[in-house]
N, C-alpha and C positions, 0 to 999 in steps of 0.2 A: 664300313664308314663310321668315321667316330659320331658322337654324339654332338660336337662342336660343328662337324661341319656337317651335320641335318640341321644345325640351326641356322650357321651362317650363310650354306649355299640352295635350302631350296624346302618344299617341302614335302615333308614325308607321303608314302602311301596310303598310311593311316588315313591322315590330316587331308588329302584330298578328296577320298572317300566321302566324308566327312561332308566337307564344303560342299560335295556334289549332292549329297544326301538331304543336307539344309537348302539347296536349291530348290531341288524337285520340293519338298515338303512346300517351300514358300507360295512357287508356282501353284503347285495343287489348292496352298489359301487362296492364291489371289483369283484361280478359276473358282472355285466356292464362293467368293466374296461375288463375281460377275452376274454368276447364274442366280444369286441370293435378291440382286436388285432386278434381274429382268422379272423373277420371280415375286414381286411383292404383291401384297394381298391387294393394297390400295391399288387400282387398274388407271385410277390417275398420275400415279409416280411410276407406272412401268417402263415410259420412255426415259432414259437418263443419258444424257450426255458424256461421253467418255473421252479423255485427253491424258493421251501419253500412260495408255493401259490401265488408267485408273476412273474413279466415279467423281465428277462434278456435281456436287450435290449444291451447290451454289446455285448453278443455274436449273437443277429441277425444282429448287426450292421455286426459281422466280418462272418458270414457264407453267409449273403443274396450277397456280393460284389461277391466272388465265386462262388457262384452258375449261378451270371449273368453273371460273363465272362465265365466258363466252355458254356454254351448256344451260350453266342455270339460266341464260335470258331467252336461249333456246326453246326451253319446256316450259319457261313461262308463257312466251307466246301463243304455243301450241295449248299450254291452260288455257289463255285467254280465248283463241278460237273456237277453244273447242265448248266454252262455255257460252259464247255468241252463238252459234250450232246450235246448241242444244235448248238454247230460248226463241230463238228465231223459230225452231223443231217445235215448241211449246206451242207459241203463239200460232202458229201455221193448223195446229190440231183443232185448237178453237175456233177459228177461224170455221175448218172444214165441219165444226160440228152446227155449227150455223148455220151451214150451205146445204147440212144434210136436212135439218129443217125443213128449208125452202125445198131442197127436192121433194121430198115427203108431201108436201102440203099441192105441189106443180100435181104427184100424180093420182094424191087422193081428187083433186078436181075434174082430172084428167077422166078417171074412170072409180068412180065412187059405188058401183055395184058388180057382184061377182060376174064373168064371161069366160070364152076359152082362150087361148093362149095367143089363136091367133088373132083375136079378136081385140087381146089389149096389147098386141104387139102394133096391129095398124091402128087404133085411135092413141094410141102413145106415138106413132108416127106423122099424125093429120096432123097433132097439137102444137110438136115440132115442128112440121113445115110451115105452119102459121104465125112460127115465131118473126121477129122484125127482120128482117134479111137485110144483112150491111155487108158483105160479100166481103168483109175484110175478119183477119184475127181477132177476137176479143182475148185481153189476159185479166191478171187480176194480182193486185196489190203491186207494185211499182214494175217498171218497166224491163227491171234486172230478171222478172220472171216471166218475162214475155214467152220466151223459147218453147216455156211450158203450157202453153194452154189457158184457155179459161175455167176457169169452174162454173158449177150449174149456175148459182147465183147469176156471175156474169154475161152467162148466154139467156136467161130470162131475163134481165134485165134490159141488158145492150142489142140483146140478139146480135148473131152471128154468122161465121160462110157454114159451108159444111160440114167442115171437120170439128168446130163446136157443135151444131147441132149432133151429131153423132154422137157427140160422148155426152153432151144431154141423156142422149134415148138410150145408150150404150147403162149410164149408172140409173137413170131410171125405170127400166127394164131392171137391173139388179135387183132394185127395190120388190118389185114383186114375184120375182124368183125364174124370172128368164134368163140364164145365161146367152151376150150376146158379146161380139165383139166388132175390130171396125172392118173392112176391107177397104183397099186403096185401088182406085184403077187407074190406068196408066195411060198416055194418047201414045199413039202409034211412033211420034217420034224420038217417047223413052221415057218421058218427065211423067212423075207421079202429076194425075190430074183432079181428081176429084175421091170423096168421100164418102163409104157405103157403111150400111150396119146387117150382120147377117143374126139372125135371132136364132137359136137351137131350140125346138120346140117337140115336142114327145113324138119323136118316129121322123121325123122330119127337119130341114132349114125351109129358112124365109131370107130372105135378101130385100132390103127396103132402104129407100131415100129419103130420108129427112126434108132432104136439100132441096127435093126438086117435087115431092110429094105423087112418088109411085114406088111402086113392090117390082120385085121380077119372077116372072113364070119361066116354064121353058115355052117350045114353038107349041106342043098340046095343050099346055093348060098346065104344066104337071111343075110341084116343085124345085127349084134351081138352088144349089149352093155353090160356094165356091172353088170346091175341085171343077163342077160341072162347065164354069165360065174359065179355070185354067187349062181344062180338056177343048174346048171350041167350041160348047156348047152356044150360042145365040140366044141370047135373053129378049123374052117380051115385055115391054115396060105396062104395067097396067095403073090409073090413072086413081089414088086415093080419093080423088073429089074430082064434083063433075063441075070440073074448073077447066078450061083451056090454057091455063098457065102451067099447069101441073104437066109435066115433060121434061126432054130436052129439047132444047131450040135446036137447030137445023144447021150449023156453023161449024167451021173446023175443031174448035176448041171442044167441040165433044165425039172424037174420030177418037173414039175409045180402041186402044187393043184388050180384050176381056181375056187372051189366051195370059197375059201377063200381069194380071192382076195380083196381087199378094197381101197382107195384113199389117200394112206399113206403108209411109212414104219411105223411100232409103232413097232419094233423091235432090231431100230439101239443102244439103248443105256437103260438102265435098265431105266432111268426116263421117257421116252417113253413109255417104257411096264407098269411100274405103272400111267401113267397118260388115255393111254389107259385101263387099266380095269374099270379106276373110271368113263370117256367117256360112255365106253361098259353099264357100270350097270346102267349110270341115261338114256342115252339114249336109253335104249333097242333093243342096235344093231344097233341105227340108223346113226353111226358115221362112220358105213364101209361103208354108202355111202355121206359122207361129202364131198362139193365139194369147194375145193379151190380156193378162187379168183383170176383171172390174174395178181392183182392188186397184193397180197402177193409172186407171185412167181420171183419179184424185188427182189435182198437180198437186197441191201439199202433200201427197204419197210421194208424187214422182221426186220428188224436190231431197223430202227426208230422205229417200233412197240410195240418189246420189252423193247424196252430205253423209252419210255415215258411211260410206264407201270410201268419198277420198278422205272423211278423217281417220277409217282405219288404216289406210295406206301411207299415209305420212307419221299417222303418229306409231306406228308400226315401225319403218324405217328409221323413225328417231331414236327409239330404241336400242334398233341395230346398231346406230353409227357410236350411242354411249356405252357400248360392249367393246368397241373397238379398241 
């Protein structure tokens, strides 16, 4: 074929080679060019909008600005709680160091010369049951921290039902080196009923009531704890003062089941009862006899506890979601 009619009728083998060659190479940019923007360093321009195979840099310019300040007001907030937290946390310490005072001074009065163990486990028990009995909760500092409990302070002051005087005797015991903790007993028809404190004492437990101002024996005389009252053991109540109020009254409201006792209410509030089933099923029962630290039964402990809980959880998640 002449050289006239490679131009006029078509084109060459060369020439399309050629074209096909400059295709692919283009292709191969514009794939480089794609992977180049999902790739950027900035992780706030890696989304980019894409139209008609190419990068809209228009509109990442005008969504990536928003996306970064919706964030920044994000982790401001999360500053500002978390610096609320951690003053509320302050002040809650001072607070407790105040209360630790007042305990101090309730047990030096309490028992101002040395005895044995068991000796200042029941006059640290007579002192509480002596305390003003208003058969309701006392809390302390506004009403948002009711949930929690009162502190020592508040049960010597206001006096309290039970389960303050308990944790009276529970951190007042701490103070002179009795580890003790609470137990909860239960009426027969399921509901946590009332408030106990068992005292660890060298070779031995003690089981005593603030509340009602007596100890428990077994049927001989002999020590009882509280495997012994979840095994069926029968407690004898014996009488701190020779007071005829000191007991339990005679009424259904103390039709104790003692087989079901355990170291907890997990009955006061439905999130309780679902948190104990899930407790009960991994730990195969072993959570009725979980023993609480002295340390958690400060509400300003329990309080900090929780609060640095969920603010690591959130501010943790925030994290996550600005990697995304």
């Amino acid at each position: 074929m002449s050289i006239g009619g490679r131009r006029g009728g078509g084109v060459s083998e060369q020439e399309g080679r050629s074209d096909q060659v400059y295709k692919d190479v283009a292709a191969d940019a514009r794939g480089a060019a794609r992977m180049a923007c999902v790739n950027l360093p900035d992780r706030t321009t890696e989304r980019t909008h894409r139209t008609g195979g190419s990068v809209d840099t228009a509109t990442v310019a005008a969504i990536d600005p928003y996306r970064k300040s919706r964030w920044r007001c994000v982790l401001s907030a999360l500053g500002a709680l978390n610096f609320v937290l951690i003053a509320v946390s302050l002040g809650l310490l001072v607070q407790r160091r105040r209360d630790l005072g007042r305990l101090r001074a309730f047990v030096h009065d309490v028992f101002p010369s040395p005895a044995t163990q068991k000796e200042v486990v029941l006059n640290l028990t007579r002192r509480c049951y002596l305390l003003r009995d208003t058969r309701t909760d006392a809390s302390f500092c506004p009403r948002l921290f009711g949930p929690l409990g009162a502190t020592p302070s508040a049960v010597l002051r206001l006096g309290d039902c039970c389960s303050g005087r308990s944790r009276l005797l529970i951190l007042a015991l701490h103070e002179v080196g009795v580890r003790a903790y609470q137990i909860t007993l239960y009426h027969r028809a399921g509901q946590a009923q009332h408030c106990l404190v068992e005292a660890c004492l060298d070779g031995q437990r003690l089981i005593v009531d603030p509340g009602y101002g007596v100890y428990y024996e077994g049927p001989s005389g002999e020590p009882i704890s509280l495997r012994h009252l979840q095994m069926g053991t029968p407690p004898k109540c014996v009488p701190l003062l020779d007071d005829p109020k000191c007991g339990y009254p005679s009424n259904q409201y103390y039709d104790f089941d003692f087989r079901a006792s355990k170291t907890a209410n997990w009955t006061k509030s439905r999130l309780r009862r679902v948190t104990y089933w899930v407790l009960r099923n991994i730990t195969d029962g072993a959570v009725d006899r979980l023993q609480v630290p002295a340390f958690l039964e400060w509400p300003q402990h329990l309080f900090i506890v929780i609060a640095a809980i969920c603010a690591i959880a959130v501010n943790g998640a925030a994290i996550l979601l600005t990697r995304l």
